[in-house]
Structures are given as structure tokens and as C-alpha cells.
Phi, psi and omega in degrees: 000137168234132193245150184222104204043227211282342210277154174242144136249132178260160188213147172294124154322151156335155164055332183319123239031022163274139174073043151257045252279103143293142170281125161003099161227180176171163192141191186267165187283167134210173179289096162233141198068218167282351118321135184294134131244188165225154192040235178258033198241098177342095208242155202239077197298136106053101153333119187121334198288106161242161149350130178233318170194127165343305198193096015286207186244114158226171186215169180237162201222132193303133208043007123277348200118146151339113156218182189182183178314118180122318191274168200238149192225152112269130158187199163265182201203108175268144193245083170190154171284019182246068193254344168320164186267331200238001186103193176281335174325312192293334174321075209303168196281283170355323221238141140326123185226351140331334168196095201249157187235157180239075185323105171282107162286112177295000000 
């Protein structure tokens, strides 16, 4: 996890989503809670994914790219937390954790 002001990114242990076959997701990024999502889903970025710029908040995310606020995505989705290193736990109090994702880039 990484933070920006008030915004968190959560980002996936090492190795997280190899081999790992997801279902279809896609939308725009925002802000839920406190955490980079898409639509209305807590999201779990990519191993790799860093901070790129502040304001607004965009991260850049391996193998797809730049992106931020606003902008529309596709990729899969294992739909649980437990790609965090520490678990749902590592979640913040802030963030929605009813639906949280574990974001793939296809």
C-alpha cells in the first residue's frame, strides 16, 4: 500500500495474479473511500504499480500504463482480498472492503 495525502493505493504482493484466471471487469478509476478504485470497488493494483502524480492521482501500472482519475479500464478481476501482503486487514478503515478486487491486466 502506498499513500497520497488522504488516498491509499493498495498494490498486490509479489507474484500475485500469476496463474490466475479472472472474470471480465472494467470502468472508470475513482476514489472509494479513501482508496484508487474503479466504479464502486475497492481495488487491489498490480505488484509494481507506483504513484506517478499527486494531483490529480494517477499510478502507473505494469503493463498497462499511466492512468488516473477518471479514465476507463479493462481487465480481470479475482473478486477477494487476498492478494494484499497482510491480508483485508492491510485494508483501511476508510476503503470499502464489501468489494474489493484484485485488479489483472490482461
Amino acid at each position: 500500500m502506498v499513500k497520497s495525502g488522504d488516498s491509499y493505493v493498495l498494490i498486490g504482493a509479489d507474484g500475485d495474479g500469476d496463474n490466475v484466471a479472472g472474470v471480465g471487469t472494467g470502468g472508470r478509476i475513482a476514489m472509494v473511500g479513501d482508496c484508487l478504485g474503479i466504479n464502486d470497488r475497492t481495488v487491489i493494483w498490480p505488484h509494481g504499480t507506483e504513484i506517478v502524480a499527486e494531483d490529480p492521482l494517477e499510478i502507473d501500472v505494469p503493463g498497462l500504463g499511466r492512468v488516473g482519475l477518471g479514465d476507463e479500464v479493462t481487465g480481470g478481476a479475482v473478486v477477494y482480498a487476498d492478494y494484499l501482503p497482510d491480508g483485508i486487514d492491510a485494508i483501511p478503515p476508510t476503503c470499502p472492503r464489501e468489494r474489493v478486487i484484485a485488479f489483472l491486466v490482461e
